[in-house]
C-alpha positions in Angstrom: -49.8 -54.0 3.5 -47.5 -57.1 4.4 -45.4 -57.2 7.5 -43.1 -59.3 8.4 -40.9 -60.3 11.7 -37.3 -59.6 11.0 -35.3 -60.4 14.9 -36.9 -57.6 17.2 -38.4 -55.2 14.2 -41.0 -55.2 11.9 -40.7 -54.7 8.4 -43.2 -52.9 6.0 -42.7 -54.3 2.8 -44.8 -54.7 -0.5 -44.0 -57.0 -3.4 -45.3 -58.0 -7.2 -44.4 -60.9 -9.6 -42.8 -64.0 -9.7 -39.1 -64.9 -10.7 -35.8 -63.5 -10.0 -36.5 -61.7 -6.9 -35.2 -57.5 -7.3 -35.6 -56.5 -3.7 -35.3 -52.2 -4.1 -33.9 -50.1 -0.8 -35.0 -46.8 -0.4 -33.0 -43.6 0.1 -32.3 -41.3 2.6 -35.5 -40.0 3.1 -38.1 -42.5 1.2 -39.8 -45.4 2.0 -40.9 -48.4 -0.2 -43.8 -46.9 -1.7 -40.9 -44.9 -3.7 -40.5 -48.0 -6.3 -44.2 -48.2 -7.0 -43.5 -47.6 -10.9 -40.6 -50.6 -11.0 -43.1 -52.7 -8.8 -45.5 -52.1 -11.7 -43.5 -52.4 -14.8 -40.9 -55.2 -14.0 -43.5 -57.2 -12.0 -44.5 -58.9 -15.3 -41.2 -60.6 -15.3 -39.5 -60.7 -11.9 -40.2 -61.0 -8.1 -40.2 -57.2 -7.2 -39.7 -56.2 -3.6 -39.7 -53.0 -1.8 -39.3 -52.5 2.0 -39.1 -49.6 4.5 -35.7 -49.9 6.1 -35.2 -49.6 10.0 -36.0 -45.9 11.4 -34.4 -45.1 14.4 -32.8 -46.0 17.7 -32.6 -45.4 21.2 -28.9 -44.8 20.7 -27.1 -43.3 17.8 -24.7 -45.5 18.2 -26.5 -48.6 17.5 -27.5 -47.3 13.9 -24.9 -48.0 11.4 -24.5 -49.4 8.5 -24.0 -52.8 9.6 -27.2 -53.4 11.2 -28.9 -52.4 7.6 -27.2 -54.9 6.1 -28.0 -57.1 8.9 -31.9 -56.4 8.7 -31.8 -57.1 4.9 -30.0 -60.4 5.3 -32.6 -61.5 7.9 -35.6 -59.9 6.1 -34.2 -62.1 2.9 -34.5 -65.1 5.1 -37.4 -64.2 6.4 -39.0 -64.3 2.8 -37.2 -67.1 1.8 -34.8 -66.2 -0.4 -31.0 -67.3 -0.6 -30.4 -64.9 -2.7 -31.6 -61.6 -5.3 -30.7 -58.6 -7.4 -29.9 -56.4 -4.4 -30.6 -52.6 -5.9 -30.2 -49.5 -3.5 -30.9 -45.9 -4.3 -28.4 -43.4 -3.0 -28.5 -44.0 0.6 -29.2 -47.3 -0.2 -26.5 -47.6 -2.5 -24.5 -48.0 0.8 -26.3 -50.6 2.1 -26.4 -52.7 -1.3 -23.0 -52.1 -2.0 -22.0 -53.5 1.7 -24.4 -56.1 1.3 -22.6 -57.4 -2.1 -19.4 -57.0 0.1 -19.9 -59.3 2.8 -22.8 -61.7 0.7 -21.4 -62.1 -2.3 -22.8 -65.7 -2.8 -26.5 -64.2 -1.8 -25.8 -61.1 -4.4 -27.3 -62.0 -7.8 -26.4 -59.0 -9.0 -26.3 -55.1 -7.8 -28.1 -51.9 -8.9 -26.9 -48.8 -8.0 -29.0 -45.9 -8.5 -27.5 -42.3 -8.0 -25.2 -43.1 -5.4 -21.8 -42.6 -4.4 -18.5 -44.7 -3.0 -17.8 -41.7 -0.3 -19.8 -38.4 1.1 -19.6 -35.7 -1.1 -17.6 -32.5 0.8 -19.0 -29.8 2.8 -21.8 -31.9 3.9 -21.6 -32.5 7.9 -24.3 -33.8 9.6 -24.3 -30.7 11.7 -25.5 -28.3 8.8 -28.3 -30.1 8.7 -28.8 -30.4 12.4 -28.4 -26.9 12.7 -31.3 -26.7 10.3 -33.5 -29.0 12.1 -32.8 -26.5 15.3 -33.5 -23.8 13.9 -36.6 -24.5 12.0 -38.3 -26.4 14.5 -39.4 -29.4 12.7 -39.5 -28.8 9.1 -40.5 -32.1 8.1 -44.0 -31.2 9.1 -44.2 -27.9 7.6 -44.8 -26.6 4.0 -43.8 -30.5 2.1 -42.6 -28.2 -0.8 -40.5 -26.0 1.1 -39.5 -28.2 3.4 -37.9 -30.6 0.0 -36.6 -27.9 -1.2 -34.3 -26.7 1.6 -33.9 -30.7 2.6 -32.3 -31.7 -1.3 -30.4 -28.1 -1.4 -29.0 -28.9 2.2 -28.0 -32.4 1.5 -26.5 -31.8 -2.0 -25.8 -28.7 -2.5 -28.1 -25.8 -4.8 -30.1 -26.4 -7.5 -28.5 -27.4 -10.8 -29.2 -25.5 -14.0 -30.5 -27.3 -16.7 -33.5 -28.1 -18.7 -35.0 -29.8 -15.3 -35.5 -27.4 -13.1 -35.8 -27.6 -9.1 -39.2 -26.6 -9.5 -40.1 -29.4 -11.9 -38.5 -32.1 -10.0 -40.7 -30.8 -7.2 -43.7 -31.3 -8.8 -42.9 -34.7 -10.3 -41.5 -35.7 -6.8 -43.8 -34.7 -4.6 -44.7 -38.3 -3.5 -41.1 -38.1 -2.4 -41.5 -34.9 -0.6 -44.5 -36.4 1.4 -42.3 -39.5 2.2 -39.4 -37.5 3.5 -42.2 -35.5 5.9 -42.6 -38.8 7.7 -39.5 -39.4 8.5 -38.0 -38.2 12.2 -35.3 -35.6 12.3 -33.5 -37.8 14.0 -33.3 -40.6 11.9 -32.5 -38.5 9.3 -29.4 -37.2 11.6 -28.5 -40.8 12.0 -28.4 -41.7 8.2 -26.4 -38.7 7.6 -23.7 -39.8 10.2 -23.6 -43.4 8.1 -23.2 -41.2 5.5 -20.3 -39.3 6.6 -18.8 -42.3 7.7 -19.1 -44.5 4.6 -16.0 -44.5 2.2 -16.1 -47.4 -0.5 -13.6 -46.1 -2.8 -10.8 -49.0 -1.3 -13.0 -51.8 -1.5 -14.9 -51.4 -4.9 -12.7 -53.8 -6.6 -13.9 -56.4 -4.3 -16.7 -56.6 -5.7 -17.7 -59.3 -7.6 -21.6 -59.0 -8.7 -22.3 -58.1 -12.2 -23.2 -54.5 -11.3 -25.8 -51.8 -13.3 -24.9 -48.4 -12.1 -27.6 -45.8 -13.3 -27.9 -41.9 -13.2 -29.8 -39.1 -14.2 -28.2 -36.8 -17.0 -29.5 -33.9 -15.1 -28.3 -34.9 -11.6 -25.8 -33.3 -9.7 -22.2 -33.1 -11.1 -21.1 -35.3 -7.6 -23.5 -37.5 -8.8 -22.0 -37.8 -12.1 -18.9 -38.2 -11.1 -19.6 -41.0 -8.6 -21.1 -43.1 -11.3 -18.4 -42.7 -13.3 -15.9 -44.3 -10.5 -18.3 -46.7 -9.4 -18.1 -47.9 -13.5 -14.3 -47.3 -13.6 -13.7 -49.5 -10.1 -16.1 -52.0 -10.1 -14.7 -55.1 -11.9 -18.0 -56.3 -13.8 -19.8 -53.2 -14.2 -21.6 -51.2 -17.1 -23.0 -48.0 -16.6 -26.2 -45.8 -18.3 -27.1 -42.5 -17.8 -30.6 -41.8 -18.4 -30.9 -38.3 -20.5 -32.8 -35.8 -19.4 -33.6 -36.7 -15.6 -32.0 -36.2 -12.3 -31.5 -37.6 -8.8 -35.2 -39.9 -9.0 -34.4 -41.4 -12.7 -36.3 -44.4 -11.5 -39.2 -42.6 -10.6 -39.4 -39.3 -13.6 -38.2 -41.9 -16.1 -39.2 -45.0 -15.1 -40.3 -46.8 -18.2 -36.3 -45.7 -19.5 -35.0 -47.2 -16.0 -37.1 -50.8 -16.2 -35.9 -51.3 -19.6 -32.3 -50.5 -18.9 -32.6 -53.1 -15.2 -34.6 -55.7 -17.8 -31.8 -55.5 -20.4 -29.1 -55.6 -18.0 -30.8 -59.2 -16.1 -31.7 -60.4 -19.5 -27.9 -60.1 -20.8 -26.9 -62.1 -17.6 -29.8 -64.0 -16.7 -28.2 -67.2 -17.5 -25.3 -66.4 -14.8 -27.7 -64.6 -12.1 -30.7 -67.3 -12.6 
């Protein structure tokens, strides 16, 4: 597994291909290993990069969304790069969507995958704090429970639909393993980011050709957050991939590398 000095922290990160370097950021909950399918199929024709972002703090103050976007600059630098196709899914939405912000010269282009310009409502990081009282430590219970009751809280209840929770439980449960190694109180600090982050004035700012991607089947907040990310972004097109939900890039993932490779073929010429 490569590791790599970035200021005080190391980073775990894994990478395949040569080319336009695509560096992927995880979500709330998930760690490189989440990307292992867009590792594989776009490897063949770009520089594919995945790494576990920073996990906790002394202080909750000094996590925030700045230092995110810090720790990917310098992790950039530390690889060499100037530049690359910045894509972030939901949680890391926030942090590519900062990065284009304040990079825009080292933002080749950005992928955003399920995410949002501002916190759904109803969704205070004490609910799930409560939960993480309560419960103990449900990150190192039942995985498939624990998923369950972690995606409800965070979102909302299951959808209805074709995809069921169940099914998306079963295809995810990589994901569900992922989120049982992350602290509660990491988790707790994302969540505050979360609350915190609010895009909505600044999207036209940004000036990155921009794919925005979601799951047909994905929550209606979801949905609705791709469609302003489309509508507000200057140079943006959006494609919703039928018949999956919140992990499109991981249930459909030969549907999501051929919508990224069309998208940095059309504007390879200006990204290149």
């Amino acid at each position: 597994m490569p590791r790599i000095q970035v200021d005080s922290l190391t980073l775990d990160y894994t990478e395949n291909g040569t080319g336009v370097p695509i560096i992927f950021i995880p979500g709330i909950t998930e760690f490189k290993e989440t990307f292992v399918f867009q590792l594989r199929g776009l490897g063949s024709s770009y520089r594919v990069i995945s790494y576990d972002i920073r996990r906790g703090l002394k202080r909750a103050t000094d996590y925030n969304l700045d230092l995110l976007v810090n720790d990917l600059r310098l992790f950039m630098r530390a690889l060499g790069l100037d530049s690359a196709v910045i894509c972030g899914h939901s949680f890391g939405g926030l942090i590519a969507m900062q990065f284009a912000l304040q990079y825009p010269q080292e933002t080749k282009a950005l992928i955003l995958v399920s995410s949002f310009a501002s916190p759904p409502h109803a969704v205070p990081s004490e609910r799930f704090s409560g939960y993480l009282s309560a419960a103990g430590h449900p990150l190192r219970g039942s995985i498939g429970n624990f998923f369950k009751l972690h995606m409800a809280r965070l979102w909302g209840r299951k959808s209805a639909g074709a995809l069921t929770f169940e099914h998306q439980i079963s295809a995810l449960k990589s994901v569900a393993h992922q989120a049982a190694n992350v602290a509660p109180t990491t988790v707790l600090q994302r969540m505050r980011i979360v609350e915190k982050a609010d895009f909505r004035n600044r999207l036209g700012d940004i000036t990155s050709p921009t794919l925005i991607v979601a799951g047909s089947k994905d929550r209606s907040f979801f949905l609705c957050s791709a469609q302003q990310l489309y509508e507000s972004i200057p140079d943006s097109d959006l494609e919703v991939i039928e018949g999956t939900g919140h992990f499109c890039f991981l249930t459909r993932h030969d549907e999501f590398n051929m919508v990224v490779d069309d998208f940095l073929s059309a504007r390879l010429a200006s990204i290149s």
